[in-house]
Every structure is written in structure tokens, then in C-alpha cells.
C-alpha positions, -999 to +999 in steps of 0.1 A: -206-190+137-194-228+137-165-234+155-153-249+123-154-216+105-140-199+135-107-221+130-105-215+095-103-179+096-082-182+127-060-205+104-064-173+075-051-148+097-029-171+116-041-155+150-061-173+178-090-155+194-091-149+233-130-133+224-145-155+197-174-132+197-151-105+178-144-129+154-180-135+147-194-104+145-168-095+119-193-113+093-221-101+104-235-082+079-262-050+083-287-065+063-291-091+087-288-079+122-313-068+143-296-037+152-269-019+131-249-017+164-246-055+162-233-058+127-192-055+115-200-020+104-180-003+137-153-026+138-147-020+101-145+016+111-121+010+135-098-013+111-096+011+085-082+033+106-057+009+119-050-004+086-041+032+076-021+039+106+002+006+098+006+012+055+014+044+069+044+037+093+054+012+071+060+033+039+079+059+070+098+034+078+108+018+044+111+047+025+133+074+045+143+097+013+103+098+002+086+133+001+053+134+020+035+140-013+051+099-026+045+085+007+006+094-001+004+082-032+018+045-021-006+048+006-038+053-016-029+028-035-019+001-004-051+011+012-078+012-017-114-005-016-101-020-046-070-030-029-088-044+007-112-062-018-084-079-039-068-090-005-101-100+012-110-123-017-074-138-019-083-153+017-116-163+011-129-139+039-160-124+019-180-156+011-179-159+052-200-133+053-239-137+069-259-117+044-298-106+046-318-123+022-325-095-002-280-100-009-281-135-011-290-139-043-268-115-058-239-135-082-211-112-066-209-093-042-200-052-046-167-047-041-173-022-010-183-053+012-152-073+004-134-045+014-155-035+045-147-071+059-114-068+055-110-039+073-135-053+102-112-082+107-085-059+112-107-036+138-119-072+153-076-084+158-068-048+172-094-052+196-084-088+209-044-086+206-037-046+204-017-035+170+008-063+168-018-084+159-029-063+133+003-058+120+011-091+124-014-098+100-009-074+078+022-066+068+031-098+047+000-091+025+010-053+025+046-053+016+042-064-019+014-040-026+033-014-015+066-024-029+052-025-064+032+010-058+070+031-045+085+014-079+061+021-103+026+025-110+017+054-083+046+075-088+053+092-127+076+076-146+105+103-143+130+078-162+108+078-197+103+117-193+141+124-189+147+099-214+128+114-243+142+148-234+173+137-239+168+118-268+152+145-282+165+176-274+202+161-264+207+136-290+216+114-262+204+086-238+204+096-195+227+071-183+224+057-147+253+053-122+255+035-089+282+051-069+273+038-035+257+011-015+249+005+020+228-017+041+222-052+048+220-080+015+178-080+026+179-040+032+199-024+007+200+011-004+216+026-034+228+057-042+227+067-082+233+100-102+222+105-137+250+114-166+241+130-201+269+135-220+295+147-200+273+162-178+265+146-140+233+151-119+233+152-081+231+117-068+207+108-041+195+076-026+168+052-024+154+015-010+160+002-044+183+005-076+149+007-098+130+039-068+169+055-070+170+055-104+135+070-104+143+098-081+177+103-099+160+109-130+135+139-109+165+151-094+180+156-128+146+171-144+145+195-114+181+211-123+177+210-160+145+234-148+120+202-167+105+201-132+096+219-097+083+203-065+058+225-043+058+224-001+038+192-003+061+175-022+039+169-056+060+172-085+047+193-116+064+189-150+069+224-166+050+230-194 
């Protein structure tokens, strides 16, 4: 690997290299090494690993009121192939990547290799600078991906079931209520109860107005009997 390209991908992942030859091998694809040992493919087992370990502690961390079955569902979607591929392509990382010849020709590559090199430069900065590298590197690309998974997409929409409910068995719209607030300005959580009528839900709290006015709207479909939550935590809407 040309110094040159080692500086641009140290420049990428804003991390210098004390063993340039980790950094290397993280391109090295199967197809052309002369052993499979010598390729990325056991440092991008090791990264995904790490990569799970550090969505993992970071959805903990942000998200103290999630049930463990929520916390999975971010996860799957902050650690998907489609996911590692979208970010590995945002940097540029897979058209590093020394490919046998029978690849070359191909006009893009499968998504499972972006991915895979993703994850082997996170094996490949765990290695050389321990998991604050990795993290380091990680989390600014992460928090946004998981951020949008805890608020919408990879949770059910609890607000639009409670609303139609109400709308149509009620004759009236769920309100939403913010009765408390604590935290720092860049930190804050919320705590917000659902009304219908004259009639309040119990409140709880979350990282966000829009996640505690999600959870406020299950709490409220649990006691109006709309909705049960098993040991894992997976909420099933009664039939």
C-alpha cells in the first residue's frame, strides 16, 4: 500500500497507525492473497464484534428507560451490512480495496464487501490503539444512525396506533403533555403522559420529547389493554 493511501485513510479515520501493516491488510481482499490468513477476512471478524460491542453500550448508555427488546432493534439497524456498507462508501474506503482479477471487472461491488471492510478497519484500529480508537472512530458516524433508528423507523409507531383508537373508538385525539424536564441543554430528557378526554395516562420518560411521546403513547395502549409486553420486552398489539 502507498504511503499516500496510507495517509488518506489515516486522514478518513482521523487515527495514525503505530503498525502500518494493520492498516494494509485491511484491503486486502481474499481473492487476492496467497493465503486466506493474509487477507482482511479475520480482522473483519474481529471489528464486527467490536463494532457491536460499541452500538451496544452506546444505545445502554443513551437510552436508560429502553426495554432490552428496543435496544435490539436500534442495534440491528446501527449495525446492518446495509448500514456498514452505506458508511464504508460514505468514506471512500471500499474502492481502496486490492481485488483478484476475476472482481475487478465487476461495475460495483456486492454490498457484503463494503461492509466487510468496514468492519476490518475497525478490527485493524482495535488492534493498534485498544477500543478508544475504535470508538473514537465510530461513534460520530454511529450516533446519527442510531438516533434516527430509537425515534422512528425500528420501533412501531405507537403514536398513529393510539391515535386512530382514539379517533375512532373515542371520538377524540391523544393529547401529549410535558410535565417535566431534566438534564443538560445537549442531554435533555423529558418526561410526558398522554390525555384523552379527561382521562390521564402514566407519564414516563425518555432521551427525547419525540422517543417520550412514543413510549407515552405504549404506556397508554398497555393500560387501555390495546397492548402487552412479554419478558423480552417485545410489544404485541392485541388483536
Amino acid at each position: 500500500m502507498e504511503q499516500e493511501a496510507v495517509e488518506q485513510v489515516e486522514s478518513i479515520v482521523g487515527y495514525h497507525f503505530a503498525d502500518p501493516a494493520l492498516l494494509e491488510r485491511v484491503f486486502v481482499h481474499s481473492s487476492v492473497a496467497n493465503h486466506r490468513l493474509e487477507s482482511n477476512e479475520r480482522l473483519e471478524f474481529l471489528g464486527d464484534s467490536v463494532l457491536g460491542l460499541i452500538a451496544c453500550q452506546r444505545i445502554f448508555n443513551l437510552y436508560p428507560d429502553l426495554l432490552e427488546g428496543d435496544m435490539t432493534k436500534i442495534k440491528s439497524a446501527a449495525v446492518s451490512r446495509r448500514t456498514c456498507a452505506k458508511i464504508a462508501k460514505s468514506l471512500g474506503l471500499p474502492k481502496l480495496l486490492v481485488l483478484g482479477k476475476g472482481m475487478q471487472g465487476q461495475a460495483a461491488l456486492p454490498q457484503s464487501l463494503s461492509a466487510a471492510v468496514l468492519e476490518a478497519i475497525i478490527g485493524a484500529l482495535y488492534l493498534d490503539g485498544g477500543f478508544e480508537a475504535a470508538e473514537g472512530f465510530l461513534l460520530p458516524l454511529l450516533d446519527p444512525i442510531i438516533e434516527a433508528a430509537a425515534e422512528s423507523g425500528h420501533q412501531q409507531n405507537f403514536k398513529s396506533v393510539l391515535q386512530q383508537y382514539a379517533q375512532q373508538q373515542l371520538d377524540r385525539s391523544p393529547g401529549y403533555r410535558t410535565l417535566d424536564e431534566k438534564g443538560p441543554d445537549h442531554a435533555k430528557c423529558f418526561k410526558v403522559c398522554v390525555e384523552i378526554g379527561d382521562r390521564q395516562f402514566e407519564a414516563v420518560w425518555g432521551q427525547s420529547k419525540k422517543l417520550a411521546e412514543q413510549q407515552a403513547a405504549l404506556s397508554a395502549l398497555v393500560q387501555l389493554g390495546l397492548a402487552v409486553e412479554d419478558e423480552d420486552g417485545e410489544v404485541r398489539l392485541v388483536e
